[in-house]
C-alpha positions in Angstrom: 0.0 0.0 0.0 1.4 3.9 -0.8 -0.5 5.2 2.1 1.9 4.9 5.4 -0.5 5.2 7.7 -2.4 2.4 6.6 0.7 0.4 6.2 2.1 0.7 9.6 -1.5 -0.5 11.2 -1.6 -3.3 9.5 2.1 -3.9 9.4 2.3 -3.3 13.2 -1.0 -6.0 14.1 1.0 -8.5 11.7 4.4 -8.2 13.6 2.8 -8.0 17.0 0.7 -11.1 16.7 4.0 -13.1 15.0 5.8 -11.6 17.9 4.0 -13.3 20.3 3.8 -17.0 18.5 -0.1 -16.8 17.4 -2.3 -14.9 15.1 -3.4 -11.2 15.9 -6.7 -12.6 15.5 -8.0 -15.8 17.1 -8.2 -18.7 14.3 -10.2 -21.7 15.4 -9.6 -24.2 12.4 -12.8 -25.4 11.6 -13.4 -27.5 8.6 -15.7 -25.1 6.8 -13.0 -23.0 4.4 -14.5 -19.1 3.4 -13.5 -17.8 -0.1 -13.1 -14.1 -0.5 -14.1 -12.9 -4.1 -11.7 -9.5 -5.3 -13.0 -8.6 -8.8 -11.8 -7.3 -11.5 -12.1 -4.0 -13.3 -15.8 -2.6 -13.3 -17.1 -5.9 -11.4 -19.7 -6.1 -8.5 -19.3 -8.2 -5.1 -20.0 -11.9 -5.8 -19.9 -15.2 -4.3 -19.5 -18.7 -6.1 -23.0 -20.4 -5.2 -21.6 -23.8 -6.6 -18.5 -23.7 -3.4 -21.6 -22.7 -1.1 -23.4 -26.0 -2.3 -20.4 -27.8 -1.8 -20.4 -26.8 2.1 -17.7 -23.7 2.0 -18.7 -19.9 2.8 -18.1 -17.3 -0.2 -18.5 -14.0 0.1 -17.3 -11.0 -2.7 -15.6 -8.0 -1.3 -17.3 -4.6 -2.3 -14.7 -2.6 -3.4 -15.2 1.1 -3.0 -17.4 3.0 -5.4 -18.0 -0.2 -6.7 -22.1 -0.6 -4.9 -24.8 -0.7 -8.0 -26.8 2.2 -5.5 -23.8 4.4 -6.8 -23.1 3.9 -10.1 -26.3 3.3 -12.1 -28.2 6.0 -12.9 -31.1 6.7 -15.6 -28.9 8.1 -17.9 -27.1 4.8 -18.1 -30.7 3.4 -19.2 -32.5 2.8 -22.1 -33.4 5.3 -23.9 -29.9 6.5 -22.8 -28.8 10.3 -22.0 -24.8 10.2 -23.2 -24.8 13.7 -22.5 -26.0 13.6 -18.9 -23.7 10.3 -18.7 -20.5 12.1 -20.2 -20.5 14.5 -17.2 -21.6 12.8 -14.0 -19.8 13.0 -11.1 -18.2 9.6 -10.8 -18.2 7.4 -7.1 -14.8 5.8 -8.0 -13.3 9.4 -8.7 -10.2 9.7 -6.8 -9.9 5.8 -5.5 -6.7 4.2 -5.2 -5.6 0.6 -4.9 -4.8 1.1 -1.3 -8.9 1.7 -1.0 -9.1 -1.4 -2.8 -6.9 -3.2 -0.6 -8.1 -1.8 3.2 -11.5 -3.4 2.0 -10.1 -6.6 1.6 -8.5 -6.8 4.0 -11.5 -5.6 6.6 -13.5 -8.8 4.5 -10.4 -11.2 5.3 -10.1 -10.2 8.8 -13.7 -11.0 9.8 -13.8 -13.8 8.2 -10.5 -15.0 9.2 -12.1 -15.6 12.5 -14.0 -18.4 11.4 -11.8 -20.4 9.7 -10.0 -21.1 6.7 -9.3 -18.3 4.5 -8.8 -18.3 0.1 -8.6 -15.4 -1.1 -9.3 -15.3 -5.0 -8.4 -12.6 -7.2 -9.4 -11.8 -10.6 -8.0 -9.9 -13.4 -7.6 -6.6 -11.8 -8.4 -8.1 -8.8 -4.9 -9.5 -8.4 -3.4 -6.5 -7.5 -5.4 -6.1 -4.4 -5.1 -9.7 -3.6 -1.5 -9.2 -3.7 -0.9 -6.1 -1.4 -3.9 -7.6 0.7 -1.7 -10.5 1.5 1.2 -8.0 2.1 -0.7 -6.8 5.2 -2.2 -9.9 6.9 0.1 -12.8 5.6 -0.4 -14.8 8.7 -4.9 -14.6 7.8 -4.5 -16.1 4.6 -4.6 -19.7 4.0 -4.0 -19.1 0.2 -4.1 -17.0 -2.9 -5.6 -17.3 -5.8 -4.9 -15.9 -9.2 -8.1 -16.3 -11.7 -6.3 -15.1 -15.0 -5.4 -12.2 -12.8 -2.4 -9.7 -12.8 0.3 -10.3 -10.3 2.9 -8.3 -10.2 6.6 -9.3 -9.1 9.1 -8.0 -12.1 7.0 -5.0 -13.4 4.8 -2.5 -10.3 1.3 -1.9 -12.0 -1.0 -4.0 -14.5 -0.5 -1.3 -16.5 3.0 -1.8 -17.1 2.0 -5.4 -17.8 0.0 -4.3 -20.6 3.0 -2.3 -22.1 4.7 -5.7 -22.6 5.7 -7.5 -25.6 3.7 -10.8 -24.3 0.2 -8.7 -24.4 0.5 -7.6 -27.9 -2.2 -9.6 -28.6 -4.7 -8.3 -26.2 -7.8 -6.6 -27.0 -8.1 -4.9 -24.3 -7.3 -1.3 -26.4 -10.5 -2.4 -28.7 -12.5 -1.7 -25.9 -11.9 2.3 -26.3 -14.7 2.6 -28.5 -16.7 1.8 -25.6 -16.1 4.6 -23.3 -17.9 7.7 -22.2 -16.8 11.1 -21.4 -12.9 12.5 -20.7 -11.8 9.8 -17.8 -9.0 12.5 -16.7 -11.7 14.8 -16.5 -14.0 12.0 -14.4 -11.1 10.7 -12.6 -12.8 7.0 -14.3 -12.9 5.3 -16.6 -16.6 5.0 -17.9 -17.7 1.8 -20.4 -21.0 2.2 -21.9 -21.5 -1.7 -21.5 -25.5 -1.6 -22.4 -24.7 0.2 -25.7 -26.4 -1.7 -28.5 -23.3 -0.4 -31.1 -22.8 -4.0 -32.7 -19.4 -3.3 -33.9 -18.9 -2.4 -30.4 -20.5 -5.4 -28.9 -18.8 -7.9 -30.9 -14.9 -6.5 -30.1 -16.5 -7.1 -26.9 -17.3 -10.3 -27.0 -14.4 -11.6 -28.6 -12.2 -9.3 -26.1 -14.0 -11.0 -22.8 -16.1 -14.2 -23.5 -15.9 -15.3 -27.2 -17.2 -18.9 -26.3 -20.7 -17.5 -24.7 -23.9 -17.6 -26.6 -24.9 -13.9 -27.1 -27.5 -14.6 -24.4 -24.9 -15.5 -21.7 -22.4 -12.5 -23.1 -25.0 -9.5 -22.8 -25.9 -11.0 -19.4 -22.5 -10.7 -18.2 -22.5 -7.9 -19.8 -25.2 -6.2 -18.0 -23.7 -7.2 -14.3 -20.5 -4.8 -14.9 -20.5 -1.4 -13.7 -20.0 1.6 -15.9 -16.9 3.5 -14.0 -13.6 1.9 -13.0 -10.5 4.0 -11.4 -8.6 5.9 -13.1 -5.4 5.3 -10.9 -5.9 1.4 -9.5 -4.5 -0.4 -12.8 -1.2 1.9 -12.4 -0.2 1.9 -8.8 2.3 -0.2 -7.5 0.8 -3.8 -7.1 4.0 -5.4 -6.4 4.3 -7.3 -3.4 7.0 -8.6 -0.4 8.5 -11.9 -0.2 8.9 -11.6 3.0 4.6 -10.9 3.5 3.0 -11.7 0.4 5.8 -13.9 -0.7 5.4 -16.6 2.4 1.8 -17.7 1.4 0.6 -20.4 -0.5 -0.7 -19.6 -4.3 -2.2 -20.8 -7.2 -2.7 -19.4 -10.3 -5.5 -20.4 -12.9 -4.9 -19.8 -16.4 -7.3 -19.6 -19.1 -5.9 -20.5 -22.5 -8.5 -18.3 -24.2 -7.6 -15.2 -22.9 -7.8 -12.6 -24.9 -7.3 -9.8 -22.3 -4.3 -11.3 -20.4 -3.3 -13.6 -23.0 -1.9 -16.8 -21.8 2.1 -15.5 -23.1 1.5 -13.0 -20.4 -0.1 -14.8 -17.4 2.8 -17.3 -17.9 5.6 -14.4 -17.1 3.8 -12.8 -14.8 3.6 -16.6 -13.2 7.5 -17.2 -13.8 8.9 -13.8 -12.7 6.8 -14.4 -9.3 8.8 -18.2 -9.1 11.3 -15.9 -9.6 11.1 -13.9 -6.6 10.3 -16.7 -4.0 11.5 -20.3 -5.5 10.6 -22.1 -2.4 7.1 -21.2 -2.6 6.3 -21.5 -6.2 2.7 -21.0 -7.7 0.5 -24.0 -8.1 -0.7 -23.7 -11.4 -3.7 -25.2 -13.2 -5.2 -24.6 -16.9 -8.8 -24.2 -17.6 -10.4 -23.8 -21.7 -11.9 -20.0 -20.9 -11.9 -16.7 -21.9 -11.0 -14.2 -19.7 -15.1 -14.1 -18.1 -15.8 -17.6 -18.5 -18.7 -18.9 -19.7 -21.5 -20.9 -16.7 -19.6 -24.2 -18.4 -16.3 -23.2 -18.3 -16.6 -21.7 -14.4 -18.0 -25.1 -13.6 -14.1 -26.2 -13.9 -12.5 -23.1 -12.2 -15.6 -24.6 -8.9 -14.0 -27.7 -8.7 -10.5 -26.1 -8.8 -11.5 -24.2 -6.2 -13.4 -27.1 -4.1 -9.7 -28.9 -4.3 -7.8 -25.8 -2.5 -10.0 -26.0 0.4 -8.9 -27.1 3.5 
């Protein structure tokens, strides 16, 4: 986290409870194991109701700004005001990845008293995954990186996406998509319910080319509009000393065409790089980067596995 403040409360909890030969928090290890959702960019809290049925607790973190209360508006509806939605006032205006990160870690915490933590990252998501477990090491059972960014060689998903191995990505034909000056906003703003079908289908192929259109415009119509302007750059690396000590796996989707695979495979080797005695886990699912209700079935029983 850039904040010191922040940094040396949670720093100081970590060390005191290590200090002492036991958690800062209680941990009674039950058998029931909670996984702690971090989105990615523009996404909404969410569980996994398949791990629920299977007898684990899930909960999403809500990241801030990120509540649907705050970010959908009827200009954002049908028929749509682009004008009025150019120049709103945006909720995420001015949050940072250490934001991003105190919320997780307030989610993991809690939790964290119950049992068995996972914490699961996606895309985006794995930047505050990674500083989360920078803070409270010692609460986290084990990370999870769902075709998300970790950064170890390189400080920000941005510069990740400046790299030779994302050349491929389509994550720059989304442009077409946004709304309003984001320097101006402080946000990025997608207009996600546009019905622009040149739009829709760099989209599609971008995110989840194996859906039905059915299944994409439903995802579709679950993301939020406005995404910080300054979370993707900050400084996502994390310490191998903190983050470094806990066990991770990273899930890669072959069909990637946002964090193509060339790229989640660095990202995976320069963090093997940085702590060699604790190497990722790594296992390999046929998805897009939002898979499809089929392919997420795999990524469940992935999951399931992990649990302790």
């Amino acid at each position: 986290m850039n904040n010191p403040t922040r940094r040396s409360v949670f720093q100081a909890a970590a060390v005191a409870g290590a200090a002492a030969g036991v958690d800062a928090i209680a941990r009674p290890r039950g058998r029931v194991t909670t996984f702690v959702f971090v989105t990615g960019a523009n996404g909404v809290a969410m569980g996994d109701p398949e791990l629920t049925l299977r007898g684990h607790r899930t909960v999403g973190v809500e990241l801030p700004g990120h509540g649907p209360a705050e970010q959908f508006g009827l200009a954002y509806q049908a028929p749509q005001d682009l004008g009025t939605l150019a120049a709103a006032p945006s909720p995420v205006s001015g949050v940072t990845l250490d934001d991003y990160v105190e919320a997780t870690v307030n989610v993991v915490r809690r939790v964290a008293a119950h049992g068995p933590v996972v914490l699961v990252g996606g895309s985006l998501g794995g930047a505050a995954v990674t500083k989360a477990a920078d803070e409270v090491p010692h609460l986290i059972d084990r990370l999870v990186y769902d075709t998300a960014f970790c950064c170890t060689g390189l400080r920000s998903p941005a510069a990740y996406l400046d790299t030779p191995e994302a050349a491929t990505s389509l994550a720059k034909g989304l442009a077409a998509g946004l709304v309003g000056d984001p320097v101006a906003l402080g946000a990025v703003r997608m207009n996600w319910r546009t019905a622009d079908r040149a739009f829709l289908a760099a989209a599609k192929e971008a995110l989840m080319a194996g859906a039905s259109e059915g299944e994409f415009l439903a995802m579709l119509n679950t993301l939020l509009p406005d995404e910080s302007l300054l979370v993707s750059a900050a400084d996502a690396r994390g310490r191998k000393n903190a983050w470094g000590r806990v066990p991770r796996t990273y899930i890669r989707h072959t069909r990637d065409r946002m964090i193509p695979l060339a790229l989640q495979d660095r990202m995976i080797r320069e963090a093997d790089a940085v702590t060699p005695d604790n190497p990722f886990e790594v296992r390999t699912v046929e998805a897009g980067h939002a898979a499809t209700a089929a392919e997420y079935r795999r990524i469940s029983e992935i999951l399931d596995g992990l649990a302790k």
